[in-house]
PDB file of N, CA, C and O in Angstrom:
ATOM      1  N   UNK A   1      71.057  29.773  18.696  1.00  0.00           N
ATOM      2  CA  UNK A   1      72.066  28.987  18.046  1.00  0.00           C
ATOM      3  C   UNK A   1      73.018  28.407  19.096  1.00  0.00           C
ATOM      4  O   UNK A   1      73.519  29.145  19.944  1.00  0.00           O
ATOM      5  N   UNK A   2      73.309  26.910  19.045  1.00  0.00           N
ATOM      6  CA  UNK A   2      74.341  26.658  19.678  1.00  0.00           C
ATOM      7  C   UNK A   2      76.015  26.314  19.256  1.00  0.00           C
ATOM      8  O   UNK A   2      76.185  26.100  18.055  1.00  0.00           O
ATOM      9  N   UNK A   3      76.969  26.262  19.941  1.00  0.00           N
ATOM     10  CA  UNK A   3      78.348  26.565  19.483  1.00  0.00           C
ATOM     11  C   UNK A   3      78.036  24.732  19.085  1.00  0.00           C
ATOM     12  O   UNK A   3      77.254  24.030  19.725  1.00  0.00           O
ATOM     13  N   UNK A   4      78.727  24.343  18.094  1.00  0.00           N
ATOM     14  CA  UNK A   4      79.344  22.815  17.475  1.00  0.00           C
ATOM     15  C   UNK A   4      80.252  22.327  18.488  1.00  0.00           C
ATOM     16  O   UNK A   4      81.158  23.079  18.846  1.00  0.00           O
ATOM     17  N   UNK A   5      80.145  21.195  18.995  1.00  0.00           N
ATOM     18  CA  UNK A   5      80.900  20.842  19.636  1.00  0.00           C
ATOM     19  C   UNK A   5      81.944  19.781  18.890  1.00  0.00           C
ATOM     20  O   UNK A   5      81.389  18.737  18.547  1.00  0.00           O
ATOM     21  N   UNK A   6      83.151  19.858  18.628  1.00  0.00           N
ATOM     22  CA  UNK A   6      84.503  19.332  18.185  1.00  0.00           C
ATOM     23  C   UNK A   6      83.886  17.955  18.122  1.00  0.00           C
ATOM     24  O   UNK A   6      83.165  17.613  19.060  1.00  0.00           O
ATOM     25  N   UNK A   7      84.130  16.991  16.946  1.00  0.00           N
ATOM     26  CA  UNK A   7      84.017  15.669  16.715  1.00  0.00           C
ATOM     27  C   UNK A   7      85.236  15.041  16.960  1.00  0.00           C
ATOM     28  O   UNK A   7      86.353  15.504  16.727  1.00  0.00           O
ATOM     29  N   UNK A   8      84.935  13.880  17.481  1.00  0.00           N
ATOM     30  CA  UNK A   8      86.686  13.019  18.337  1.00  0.00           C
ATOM     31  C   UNK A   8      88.000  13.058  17.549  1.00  0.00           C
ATOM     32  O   UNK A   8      89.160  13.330  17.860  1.00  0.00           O
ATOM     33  N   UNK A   9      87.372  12.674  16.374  1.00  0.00           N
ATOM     34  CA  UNK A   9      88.547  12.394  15.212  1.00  0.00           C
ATOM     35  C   UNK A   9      89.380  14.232  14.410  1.00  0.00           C
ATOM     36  O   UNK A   9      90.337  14.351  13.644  1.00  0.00           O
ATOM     37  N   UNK A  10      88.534  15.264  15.000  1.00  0.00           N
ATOM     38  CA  UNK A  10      88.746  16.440  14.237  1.00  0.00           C
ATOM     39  C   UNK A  10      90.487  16.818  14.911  1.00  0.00           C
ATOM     40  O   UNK A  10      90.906  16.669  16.059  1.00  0.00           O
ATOM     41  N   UNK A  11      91.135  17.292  13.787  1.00  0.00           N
ATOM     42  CA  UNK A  11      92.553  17.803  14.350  1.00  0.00           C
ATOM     43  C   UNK A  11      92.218  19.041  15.037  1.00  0.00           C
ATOM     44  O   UNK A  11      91.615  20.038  14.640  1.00  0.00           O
ATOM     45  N   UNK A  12      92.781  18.732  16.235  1.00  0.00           N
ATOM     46  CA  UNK A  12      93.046  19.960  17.616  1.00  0.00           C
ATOM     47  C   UNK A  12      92.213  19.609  18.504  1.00  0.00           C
ATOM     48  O   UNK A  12      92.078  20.299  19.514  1.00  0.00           O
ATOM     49  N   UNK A  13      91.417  18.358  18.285  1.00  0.00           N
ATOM     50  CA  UNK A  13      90.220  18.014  19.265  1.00  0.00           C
ATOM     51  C   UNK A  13      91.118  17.261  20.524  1.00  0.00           C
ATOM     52  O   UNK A  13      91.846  16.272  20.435  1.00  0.00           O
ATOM     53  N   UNK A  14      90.813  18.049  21.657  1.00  0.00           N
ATOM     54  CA  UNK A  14      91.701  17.523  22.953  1.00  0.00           C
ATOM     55  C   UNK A  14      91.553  15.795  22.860  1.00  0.00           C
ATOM     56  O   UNK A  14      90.449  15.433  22.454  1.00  0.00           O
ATOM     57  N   UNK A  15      92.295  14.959  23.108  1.00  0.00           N
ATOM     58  CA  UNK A  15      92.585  13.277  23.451  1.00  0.00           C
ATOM     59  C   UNK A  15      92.498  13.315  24.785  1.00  0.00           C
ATOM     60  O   UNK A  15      93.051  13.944  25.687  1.00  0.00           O
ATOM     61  N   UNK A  16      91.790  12.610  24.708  1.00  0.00           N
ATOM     62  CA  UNK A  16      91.684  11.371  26.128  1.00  0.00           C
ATOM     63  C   UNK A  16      92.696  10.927  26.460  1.00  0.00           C
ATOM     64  O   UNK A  16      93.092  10.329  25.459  1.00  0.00           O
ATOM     65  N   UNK A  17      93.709  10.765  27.544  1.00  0.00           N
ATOM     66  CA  UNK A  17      94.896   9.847  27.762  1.00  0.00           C
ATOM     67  C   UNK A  17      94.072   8.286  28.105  1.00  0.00           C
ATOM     68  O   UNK A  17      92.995   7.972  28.613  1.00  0.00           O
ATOM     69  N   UNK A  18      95.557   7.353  27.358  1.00  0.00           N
ATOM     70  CA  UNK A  18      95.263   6.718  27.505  1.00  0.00           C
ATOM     71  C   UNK A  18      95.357   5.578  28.620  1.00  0.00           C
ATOM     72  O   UNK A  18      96.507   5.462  29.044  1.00  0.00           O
ATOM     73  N   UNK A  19      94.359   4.641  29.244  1.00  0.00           N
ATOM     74  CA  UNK A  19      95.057   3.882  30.773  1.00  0.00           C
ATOM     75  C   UNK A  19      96.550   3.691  30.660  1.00  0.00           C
ATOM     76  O   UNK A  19      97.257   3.167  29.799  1.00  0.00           O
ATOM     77  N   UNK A  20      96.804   4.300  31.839  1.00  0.00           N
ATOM     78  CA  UNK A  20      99.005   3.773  32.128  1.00  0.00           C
ATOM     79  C   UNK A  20      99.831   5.076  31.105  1.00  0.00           C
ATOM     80  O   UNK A  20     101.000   5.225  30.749  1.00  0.00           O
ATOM     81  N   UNK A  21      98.991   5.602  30.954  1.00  0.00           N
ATOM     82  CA  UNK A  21      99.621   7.037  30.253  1.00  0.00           C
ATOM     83  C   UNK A  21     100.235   8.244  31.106  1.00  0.00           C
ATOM     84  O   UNK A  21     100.909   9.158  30.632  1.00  0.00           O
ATOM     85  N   UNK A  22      99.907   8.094  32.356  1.00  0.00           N
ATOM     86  CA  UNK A  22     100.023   8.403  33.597  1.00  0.00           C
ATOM     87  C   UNK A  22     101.396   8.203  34.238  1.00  0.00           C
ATOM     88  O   UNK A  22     102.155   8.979  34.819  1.00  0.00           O
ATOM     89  N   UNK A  23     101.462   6.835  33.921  1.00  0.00           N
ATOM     90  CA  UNK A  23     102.624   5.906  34.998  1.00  0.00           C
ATOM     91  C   UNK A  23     103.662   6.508  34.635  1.00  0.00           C
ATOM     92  O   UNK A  23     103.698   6.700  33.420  1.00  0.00           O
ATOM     93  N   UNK A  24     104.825   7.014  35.405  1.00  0.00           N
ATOM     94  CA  UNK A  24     105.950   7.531  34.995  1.00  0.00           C
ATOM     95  C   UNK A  24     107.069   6.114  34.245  1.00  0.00           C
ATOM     96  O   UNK A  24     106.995   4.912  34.500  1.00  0.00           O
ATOM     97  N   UNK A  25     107.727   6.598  33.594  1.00  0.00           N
ATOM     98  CA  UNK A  25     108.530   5.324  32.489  1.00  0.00           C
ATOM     99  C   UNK A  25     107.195   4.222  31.736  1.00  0.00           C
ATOM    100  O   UNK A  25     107.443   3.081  31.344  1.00  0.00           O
ATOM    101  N   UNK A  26     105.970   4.792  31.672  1.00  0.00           N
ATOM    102  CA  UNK A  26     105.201   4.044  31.181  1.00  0.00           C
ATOM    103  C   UNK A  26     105.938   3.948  28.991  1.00  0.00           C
ATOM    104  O   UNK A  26     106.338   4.793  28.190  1.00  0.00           O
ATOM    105  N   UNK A  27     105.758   2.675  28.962  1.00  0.00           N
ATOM    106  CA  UNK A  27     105.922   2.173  27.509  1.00  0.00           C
ATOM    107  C   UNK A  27     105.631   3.785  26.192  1.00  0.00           C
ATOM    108  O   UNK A  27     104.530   4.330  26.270  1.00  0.00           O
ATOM    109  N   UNK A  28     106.506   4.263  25.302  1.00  0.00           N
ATOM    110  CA  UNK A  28     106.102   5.030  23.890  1.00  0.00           C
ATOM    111  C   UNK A  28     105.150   4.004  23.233  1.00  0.00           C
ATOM    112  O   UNK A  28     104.868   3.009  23.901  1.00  0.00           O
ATOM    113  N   UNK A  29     104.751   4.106  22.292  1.00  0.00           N
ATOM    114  CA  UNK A  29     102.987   4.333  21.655  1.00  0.00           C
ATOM    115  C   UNK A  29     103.801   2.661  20.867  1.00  0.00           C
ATOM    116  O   UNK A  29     103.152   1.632  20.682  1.00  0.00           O
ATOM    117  N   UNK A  30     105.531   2.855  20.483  1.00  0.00           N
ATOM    118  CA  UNK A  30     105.854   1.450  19.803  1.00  0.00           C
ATOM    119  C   UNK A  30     106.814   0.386  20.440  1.00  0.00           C
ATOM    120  O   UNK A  30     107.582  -0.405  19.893  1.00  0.00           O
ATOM    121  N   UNK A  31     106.491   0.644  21.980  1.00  0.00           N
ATOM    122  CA  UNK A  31     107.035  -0.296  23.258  1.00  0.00           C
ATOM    123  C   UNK A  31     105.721  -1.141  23.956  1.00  0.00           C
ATOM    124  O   UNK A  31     104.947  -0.789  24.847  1.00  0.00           O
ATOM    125  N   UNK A  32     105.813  -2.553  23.074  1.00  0.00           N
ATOM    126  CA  UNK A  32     105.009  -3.449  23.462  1.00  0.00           C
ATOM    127  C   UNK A  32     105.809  -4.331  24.625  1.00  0.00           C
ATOM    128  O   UNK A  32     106.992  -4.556  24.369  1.00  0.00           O
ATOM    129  N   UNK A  33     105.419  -4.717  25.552  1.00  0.00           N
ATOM    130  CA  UNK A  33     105.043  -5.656  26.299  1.00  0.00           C
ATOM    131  C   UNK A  33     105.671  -6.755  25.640  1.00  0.00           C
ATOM    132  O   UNK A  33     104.829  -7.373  24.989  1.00  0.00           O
ATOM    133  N   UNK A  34     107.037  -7.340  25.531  1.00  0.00           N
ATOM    134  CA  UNK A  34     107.288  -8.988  25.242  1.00  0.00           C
ATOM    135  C   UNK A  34     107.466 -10.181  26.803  1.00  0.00           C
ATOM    136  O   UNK A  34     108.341 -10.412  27.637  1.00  0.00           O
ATOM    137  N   UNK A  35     105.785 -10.763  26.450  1.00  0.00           N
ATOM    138  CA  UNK A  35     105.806 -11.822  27.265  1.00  0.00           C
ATOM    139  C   UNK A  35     106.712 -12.235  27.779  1.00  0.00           C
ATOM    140  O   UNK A  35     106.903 -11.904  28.949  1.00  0.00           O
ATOM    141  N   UNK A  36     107.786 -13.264  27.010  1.00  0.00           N
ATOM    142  CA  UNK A  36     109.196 -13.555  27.196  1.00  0.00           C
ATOM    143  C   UNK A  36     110.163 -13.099  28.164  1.00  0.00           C
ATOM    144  O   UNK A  36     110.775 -13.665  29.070  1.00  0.00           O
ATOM    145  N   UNK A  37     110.128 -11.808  27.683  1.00  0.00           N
ATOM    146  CA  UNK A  37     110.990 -10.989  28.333  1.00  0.00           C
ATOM    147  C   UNK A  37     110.938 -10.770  29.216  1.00  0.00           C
ATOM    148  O   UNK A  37     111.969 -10.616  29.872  1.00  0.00           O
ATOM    149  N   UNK A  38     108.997 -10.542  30.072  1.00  0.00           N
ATOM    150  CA  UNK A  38     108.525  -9.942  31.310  1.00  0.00           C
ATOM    151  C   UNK A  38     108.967 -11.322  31.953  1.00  0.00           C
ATOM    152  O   UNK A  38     109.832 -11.133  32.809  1.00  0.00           O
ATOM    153  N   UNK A  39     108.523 -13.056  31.742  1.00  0.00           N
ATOM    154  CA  UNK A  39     108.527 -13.889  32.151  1.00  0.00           C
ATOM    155  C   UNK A  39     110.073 -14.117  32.496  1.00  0.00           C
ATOM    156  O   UNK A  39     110.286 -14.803  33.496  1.00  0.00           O
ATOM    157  N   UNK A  40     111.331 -13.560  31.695  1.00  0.00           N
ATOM    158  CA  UNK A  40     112.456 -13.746  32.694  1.00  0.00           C
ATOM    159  C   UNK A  40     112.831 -13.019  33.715  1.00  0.00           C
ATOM    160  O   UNK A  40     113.392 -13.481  34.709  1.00  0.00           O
ATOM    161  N   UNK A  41     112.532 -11.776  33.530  1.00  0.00           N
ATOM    162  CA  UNK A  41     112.890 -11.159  34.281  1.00  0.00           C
ATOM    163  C   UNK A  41     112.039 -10.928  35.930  1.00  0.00           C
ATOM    164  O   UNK A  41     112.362 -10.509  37.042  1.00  0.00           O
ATOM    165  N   UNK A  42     111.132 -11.334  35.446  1.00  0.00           N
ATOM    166  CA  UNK A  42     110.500 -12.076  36.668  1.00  0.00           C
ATOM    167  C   UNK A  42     110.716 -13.439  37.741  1.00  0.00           C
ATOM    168  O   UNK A  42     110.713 -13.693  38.945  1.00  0.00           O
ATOM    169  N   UNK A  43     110.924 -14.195  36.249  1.00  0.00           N
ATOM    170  CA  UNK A  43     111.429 -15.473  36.528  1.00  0.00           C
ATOM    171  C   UNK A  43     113.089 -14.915  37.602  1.00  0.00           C
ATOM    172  O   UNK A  43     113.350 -15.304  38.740  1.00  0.00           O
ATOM    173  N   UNK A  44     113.697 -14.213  36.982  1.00  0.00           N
ATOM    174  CA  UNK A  44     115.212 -14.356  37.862  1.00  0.00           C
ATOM    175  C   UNK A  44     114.961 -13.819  38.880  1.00  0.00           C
ATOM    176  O   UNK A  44     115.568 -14.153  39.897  1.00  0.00           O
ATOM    177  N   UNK A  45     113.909 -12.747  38.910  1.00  0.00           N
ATOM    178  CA  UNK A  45     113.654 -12.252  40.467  1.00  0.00           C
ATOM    179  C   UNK A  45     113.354 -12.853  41.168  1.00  0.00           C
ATOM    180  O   UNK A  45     113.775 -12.495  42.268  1.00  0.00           O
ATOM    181  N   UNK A  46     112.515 -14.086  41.197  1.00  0.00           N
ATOM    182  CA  UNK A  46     111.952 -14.805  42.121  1.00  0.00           C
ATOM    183  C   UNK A  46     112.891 -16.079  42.254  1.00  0.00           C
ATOM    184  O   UNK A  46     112.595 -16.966  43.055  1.00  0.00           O
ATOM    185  N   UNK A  47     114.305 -16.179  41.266  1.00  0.00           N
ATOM    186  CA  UNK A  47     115.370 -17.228  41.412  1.00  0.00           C
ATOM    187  C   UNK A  47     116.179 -16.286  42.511  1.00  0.00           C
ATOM    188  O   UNK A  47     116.536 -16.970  43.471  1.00  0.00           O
ATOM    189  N   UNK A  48     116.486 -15.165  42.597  1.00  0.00           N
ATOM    190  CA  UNK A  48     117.147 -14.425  43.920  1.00  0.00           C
ATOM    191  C   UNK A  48     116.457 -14.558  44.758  1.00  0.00           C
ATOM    192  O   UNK A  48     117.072 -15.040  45.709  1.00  0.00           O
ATOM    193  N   UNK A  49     115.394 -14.386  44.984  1.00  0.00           N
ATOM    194  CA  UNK A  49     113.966 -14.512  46.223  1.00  0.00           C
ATOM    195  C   UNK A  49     114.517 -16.009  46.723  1.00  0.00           C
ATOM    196  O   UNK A  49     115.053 -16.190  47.816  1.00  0.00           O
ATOM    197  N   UNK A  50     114.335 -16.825  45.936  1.00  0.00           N
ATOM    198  CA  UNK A  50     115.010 -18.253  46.510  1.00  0.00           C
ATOM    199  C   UNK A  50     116.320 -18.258  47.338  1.00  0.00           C
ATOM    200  O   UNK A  50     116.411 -18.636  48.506  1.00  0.00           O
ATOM    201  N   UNK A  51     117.337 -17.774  46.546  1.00  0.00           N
ATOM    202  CA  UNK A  51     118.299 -17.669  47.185  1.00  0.00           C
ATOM    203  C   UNK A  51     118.264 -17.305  49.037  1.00  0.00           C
ATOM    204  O   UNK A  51     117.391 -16.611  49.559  1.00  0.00           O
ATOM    205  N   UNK A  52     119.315 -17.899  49.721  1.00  0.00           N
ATOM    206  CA  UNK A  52     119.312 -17.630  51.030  1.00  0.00           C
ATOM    207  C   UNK A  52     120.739 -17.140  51.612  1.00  0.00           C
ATOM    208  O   UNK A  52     121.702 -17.904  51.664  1.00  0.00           O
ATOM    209  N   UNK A  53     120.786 -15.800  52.043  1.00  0.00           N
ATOM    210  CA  UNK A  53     121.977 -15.409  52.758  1.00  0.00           C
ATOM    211  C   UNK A  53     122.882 -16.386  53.178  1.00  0.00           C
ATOM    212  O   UNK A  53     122.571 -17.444  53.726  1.00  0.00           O
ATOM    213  N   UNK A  54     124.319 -15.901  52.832  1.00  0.00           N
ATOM    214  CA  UNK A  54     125.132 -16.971  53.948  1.00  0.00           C
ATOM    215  C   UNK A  54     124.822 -17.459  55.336  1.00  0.00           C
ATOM    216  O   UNK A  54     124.882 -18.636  55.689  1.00  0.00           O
ATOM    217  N   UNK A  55     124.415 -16.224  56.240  1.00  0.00           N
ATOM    218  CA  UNK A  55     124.321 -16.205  57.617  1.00  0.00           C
ATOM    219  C   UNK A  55     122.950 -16.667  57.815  1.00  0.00           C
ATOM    220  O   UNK A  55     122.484 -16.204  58.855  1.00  0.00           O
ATOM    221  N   UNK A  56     122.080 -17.481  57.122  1.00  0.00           N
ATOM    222  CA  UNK A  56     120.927 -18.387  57.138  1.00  0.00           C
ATOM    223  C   UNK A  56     119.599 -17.060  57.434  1.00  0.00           C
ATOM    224  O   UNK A  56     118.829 -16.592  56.595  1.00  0.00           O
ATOM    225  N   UNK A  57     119.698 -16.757  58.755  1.00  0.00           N
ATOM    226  CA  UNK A  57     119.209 -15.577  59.221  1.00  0.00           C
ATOM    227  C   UNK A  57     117.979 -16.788  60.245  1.00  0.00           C
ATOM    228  O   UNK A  57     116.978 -17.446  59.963  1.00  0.00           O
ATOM    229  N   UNK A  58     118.996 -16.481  61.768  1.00  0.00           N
ATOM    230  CA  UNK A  58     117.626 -17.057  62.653  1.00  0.00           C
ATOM    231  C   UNK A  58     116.939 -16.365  63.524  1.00  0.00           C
ATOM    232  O   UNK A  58     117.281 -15.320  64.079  1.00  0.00           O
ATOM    233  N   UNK A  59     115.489 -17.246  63.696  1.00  0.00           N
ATOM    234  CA  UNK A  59     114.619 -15.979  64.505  1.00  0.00           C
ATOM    235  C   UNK A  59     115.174 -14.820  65.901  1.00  0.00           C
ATOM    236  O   UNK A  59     115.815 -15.205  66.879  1.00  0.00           O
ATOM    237  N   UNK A  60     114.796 -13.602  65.689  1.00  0.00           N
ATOM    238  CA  UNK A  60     115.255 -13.042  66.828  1.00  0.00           C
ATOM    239  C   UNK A  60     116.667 -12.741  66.227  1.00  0.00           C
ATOM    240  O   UNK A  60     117.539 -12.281  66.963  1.00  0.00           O
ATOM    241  N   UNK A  61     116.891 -12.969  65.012  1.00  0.00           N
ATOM    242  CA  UNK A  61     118.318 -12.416  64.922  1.00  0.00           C
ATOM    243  C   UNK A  61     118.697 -11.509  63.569  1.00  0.00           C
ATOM    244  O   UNK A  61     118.068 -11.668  62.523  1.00  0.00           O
ATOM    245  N   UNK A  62     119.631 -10.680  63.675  1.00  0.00           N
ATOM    246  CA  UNK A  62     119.697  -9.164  62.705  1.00  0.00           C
ATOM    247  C   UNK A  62     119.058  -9.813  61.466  1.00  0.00           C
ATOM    248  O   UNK A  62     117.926  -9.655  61.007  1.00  0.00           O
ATOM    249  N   UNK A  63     120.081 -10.589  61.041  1.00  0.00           N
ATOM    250  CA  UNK A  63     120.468 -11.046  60.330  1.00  0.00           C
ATOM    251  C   UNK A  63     118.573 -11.788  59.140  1.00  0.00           C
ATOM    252  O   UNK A  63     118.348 -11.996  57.947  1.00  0.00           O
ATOM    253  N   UNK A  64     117.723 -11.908  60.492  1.00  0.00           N
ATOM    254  CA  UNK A  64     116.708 -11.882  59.661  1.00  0.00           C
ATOM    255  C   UNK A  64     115.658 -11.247  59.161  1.00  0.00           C
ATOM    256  O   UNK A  64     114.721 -11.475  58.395  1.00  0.00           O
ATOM    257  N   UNK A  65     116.222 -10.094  60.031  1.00  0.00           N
ATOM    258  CA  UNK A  65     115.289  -8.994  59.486  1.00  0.00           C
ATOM    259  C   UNK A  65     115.794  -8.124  58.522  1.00  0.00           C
ATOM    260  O   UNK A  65     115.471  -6.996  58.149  1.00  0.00           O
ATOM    261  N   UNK A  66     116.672  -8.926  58.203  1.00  0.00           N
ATOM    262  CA  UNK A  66     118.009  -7.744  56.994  1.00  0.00           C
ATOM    263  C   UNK A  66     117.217  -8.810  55.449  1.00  0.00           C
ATOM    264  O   UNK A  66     116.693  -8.413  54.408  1.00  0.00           O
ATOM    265  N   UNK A  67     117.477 -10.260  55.988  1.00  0.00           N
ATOM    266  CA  UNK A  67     116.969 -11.114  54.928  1.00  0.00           C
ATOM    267  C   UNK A  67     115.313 -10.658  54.629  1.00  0.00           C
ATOM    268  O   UNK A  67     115.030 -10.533  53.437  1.00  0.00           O
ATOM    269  N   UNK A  68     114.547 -10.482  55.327  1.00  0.00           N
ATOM    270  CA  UNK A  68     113.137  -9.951  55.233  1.00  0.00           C
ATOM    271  C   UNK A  68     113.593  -8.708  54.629  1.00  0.00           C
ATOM    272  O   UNK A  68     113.447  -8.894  53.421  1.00  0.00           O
ATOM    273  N   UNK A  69     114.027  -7.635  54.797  1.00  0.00           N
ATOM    274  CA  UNK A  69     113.619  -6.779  53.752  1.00  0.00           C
ATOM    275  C   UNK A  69     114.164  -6.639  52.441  1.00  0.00           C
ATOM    276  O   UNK A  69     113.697  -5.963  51.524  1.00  0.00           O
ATOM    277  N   UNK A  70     115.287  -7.403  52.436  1.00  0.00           N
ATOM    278  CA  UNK A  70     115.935  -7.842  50.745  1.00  0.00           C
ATOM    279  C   UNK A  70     114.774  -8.560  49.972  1.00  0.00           C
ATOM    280  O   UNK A  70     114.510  -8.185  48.829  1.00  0.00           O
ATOM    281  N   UNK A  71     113.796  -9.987  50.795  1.00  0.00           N
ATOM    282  CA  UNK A  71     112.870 -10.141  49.915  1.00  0.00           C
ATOM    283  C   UNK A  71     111.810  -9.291  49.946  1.00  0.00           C
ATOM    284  O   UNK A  71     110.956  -9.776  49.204  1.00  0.00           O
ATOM    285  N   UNK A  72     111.430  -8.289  50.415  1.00  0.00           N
ATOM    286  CA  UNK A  72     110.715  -7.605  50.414  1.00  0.00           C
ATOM    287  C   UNK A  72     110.905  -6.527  49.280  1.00  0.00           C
ATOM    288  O   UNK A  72     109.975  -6.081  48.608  1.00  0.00           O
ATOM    289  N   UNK A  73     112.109  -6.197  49.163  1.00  0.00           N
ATOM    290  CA  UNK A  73     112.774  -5.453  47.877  1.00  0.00           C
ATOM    291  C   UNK A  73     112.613  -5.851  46.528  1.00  0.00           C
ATOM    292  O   UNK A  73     112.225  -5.206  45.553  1.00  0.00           O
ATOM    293  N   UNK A  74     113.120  -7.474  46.688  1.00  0.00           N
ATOM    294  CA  UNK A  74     112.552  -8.040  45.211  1.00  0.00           C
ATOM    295  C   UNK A  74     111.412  -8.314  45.132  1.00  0.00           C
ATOM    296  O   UNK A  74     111.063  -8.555  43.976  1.00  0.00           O
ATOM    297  N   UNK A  75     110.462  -8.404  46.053  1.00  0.00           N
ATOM    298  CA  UNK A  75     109.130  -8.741  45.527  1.00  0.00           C
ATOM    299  C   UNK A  75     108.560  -7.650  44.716  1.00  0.00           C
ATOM    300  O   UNK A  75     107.941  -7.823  43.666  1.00  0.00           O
ATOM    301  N   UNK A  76     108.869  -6.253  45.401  1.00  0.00           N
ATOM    302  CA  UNK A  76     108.646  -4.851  44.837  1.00  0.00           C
ATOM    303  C   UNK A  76     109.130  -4.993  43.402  1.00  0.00           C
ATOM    304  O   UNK A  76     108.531  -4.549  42.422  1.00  0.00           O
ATOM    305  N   UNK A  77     110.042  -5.521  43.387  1.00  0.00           N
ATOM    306  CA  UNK A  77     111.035  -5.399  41.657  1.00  0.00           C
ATOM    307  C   UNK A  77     110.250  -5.967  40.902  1.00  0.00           C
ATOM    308  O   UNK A  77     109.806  -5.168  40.077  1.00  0.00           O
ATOM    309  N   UNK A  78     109.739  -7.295  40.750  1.00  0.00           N
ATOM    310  CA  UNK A  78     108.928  -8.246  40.495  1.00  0.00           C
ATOM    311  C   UNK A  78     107.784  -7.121  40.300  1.00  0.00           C
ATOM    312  O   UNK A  78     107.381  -7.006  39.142  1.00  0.00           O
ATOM    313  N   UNK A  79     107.429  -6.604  40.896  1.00  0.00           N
ATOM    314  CA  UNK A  79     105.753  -5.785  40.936  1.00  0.00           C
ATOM    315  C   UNK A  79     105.751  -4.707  40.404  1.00  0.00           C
ATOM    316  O   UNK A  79     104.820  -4.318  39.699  1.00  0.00           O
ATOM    317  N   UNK A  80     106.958  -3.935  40.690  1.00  0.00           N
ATOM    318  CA  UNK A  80     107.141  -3.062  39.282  1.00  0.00           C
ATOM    319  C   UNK A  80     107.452  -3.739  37.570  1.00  0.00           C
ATOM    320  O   UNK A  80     107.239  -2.996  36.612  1.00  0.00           O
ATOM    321  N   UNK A  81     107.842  -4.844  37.397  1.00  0.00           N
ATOM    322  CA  UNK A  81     108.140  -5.284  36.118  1.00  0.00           C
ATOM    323  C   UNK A  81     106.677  -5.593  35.845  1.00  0.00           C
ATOM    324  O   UNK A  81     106.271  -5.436  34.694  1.00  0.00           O
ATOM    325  N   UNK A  82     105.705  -6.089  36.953  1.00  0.00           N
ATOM    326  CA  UNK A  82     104.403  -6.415  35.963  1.00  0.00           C
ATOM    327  C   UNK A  82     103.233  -5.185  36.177  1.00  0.00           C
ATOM    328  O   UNK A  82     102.096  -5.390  35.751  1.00  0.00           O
ATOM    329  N   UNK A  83     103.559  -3.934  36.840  1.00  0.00           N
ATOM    330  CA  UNK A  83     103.221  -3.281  36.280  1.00  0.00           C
ATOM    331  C   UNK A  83     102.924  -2.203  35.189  1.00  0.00           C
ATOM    332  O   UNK A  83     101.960  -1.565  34.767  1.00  0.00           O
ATOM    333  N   UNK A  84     104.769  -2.388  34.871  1.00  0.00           N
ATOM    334  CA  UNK A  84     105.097  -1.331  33.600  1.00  0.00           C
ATOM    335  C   UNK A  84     104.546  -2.580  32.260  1.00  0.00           C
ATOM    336  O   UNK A  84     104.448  -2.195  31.095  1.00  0.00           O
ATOM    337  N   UNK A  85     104.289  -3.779  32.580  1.00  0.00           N
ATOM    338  CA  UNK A  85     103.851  -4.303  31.688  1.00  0.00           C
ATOM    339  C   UNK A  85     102.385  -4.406  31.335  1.00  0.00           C
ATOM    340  O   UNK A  85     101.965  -4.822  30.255  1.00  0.00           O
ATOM    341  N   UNK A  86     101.836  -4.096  32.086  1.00  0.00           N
ATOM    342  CA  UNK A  86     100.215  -4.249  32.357  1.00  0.00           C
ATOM    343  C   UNK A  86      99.822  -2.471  31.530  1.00  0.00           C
ATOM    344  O   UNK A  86      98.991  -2.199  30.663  1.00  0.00           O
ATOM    345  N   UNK A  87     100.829  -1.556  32.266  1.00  0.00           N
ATOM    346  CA  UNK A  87     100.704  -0.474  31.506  1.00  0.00           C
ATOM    347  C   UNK A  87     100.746  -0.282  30.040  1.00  0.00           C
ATOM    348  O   UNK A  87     100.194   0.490  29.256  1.00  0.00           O
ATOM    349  N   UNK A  88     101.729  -1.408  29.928  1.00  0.00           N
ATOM    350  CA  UNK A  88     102.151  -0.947  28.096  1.00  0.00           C
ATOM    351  C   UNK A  88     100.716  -2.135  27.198  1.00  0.00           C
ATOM    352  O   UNK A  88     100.255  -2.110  26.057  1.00  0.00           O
ATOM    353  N   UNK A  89     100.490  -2.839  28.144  1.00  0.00           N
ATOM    354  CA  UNK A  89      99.291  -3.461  27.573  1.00  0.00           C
ATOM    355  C   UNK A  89      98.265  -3.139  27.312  1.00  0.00           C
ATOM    356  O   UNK A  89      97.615  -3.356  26.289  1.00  0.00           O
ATOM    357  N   UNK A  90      97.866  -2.260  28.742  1.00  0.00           N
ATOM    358  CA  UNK A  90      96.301  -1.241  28.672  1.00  0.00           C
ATOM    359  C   UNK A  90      97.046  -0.181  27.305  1.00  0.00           C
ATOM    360  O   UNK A  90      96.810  -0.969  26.389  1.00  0.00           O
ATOM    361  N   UNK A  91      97.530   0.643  26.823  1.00  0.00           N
ATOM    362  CA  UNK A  91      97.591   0.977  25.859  1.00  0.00           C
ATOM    363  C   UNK A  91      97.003   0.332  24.419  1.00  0.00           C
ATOM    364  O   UNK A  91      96.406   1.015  23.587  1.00  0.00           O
ATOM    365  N   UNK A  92      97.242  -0.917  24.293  1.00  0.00           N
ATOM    366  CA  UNK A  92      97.017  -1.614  23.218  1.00  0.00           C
ATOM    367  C   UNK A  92      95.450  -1.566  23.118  1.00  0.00           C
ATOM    368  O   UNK A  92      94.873  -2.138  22.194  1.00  0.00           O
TER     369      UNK A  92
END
C-alpha cells in the first residue's frame, strides 16, 4: 500500500510561493501595480536625473564625482520602483 499524496487544492496542503513573494516590501495579495503611478514616479526620477548641480561638476573635479554618484543613486531608485512593480505583477 502506498501513503496518498495531498491534492493541491486540499486544506493544509503546503503552497508554492508565489514569484516576488520573496522580495522584501513585496506588494499584499490586494496591492496591484498602478501603471500611472509607477510611470510618475519614475517619470520624476529621471526629471531629477536631468537636473544638474549648481557647481556644473568638471572633469577631474570633486564635484563630479559627487554628481556621478547622486545619478547613480537615482537610477537605483528608478530600479527599485520597477522592481517592486514587476513583483506585484508576477503575483497576478
Amino acid at each position: 500500500m502506498t501513503t496518498p499524496t495531498p491534492r493541491p487544492n486540499t486544506p493544509g496542503a503546503a503552497r508554492v510561493p508565489l514569484p516576488g513573494q520573496h522580495l522584501p516590501g513585496a506588494a499584499g495579495p490586494g496591492d496591484l501595480a498602478d501603471p500611472d503611478k509607477i510611470r510618475a514616479e519614475v517619470r520624476e526620477l529621471l526629471t531629477e536625473l536631468a537636473e544638474r548641480p549648481a557647481g556644473g561638476g568638471v572633469a577631474g573635479d570633486e564635484s563630479a564625482g559627487t554628481d556621478l554618484a547622486r545619478r547613480a543613486h537615482i537610477l537605483e531608485q528608478a530600479h527599485e520602483v520597477l522592481v517592486q512593480a514587476l513583483a506585484t505583477v508576477d503575483k497576478i
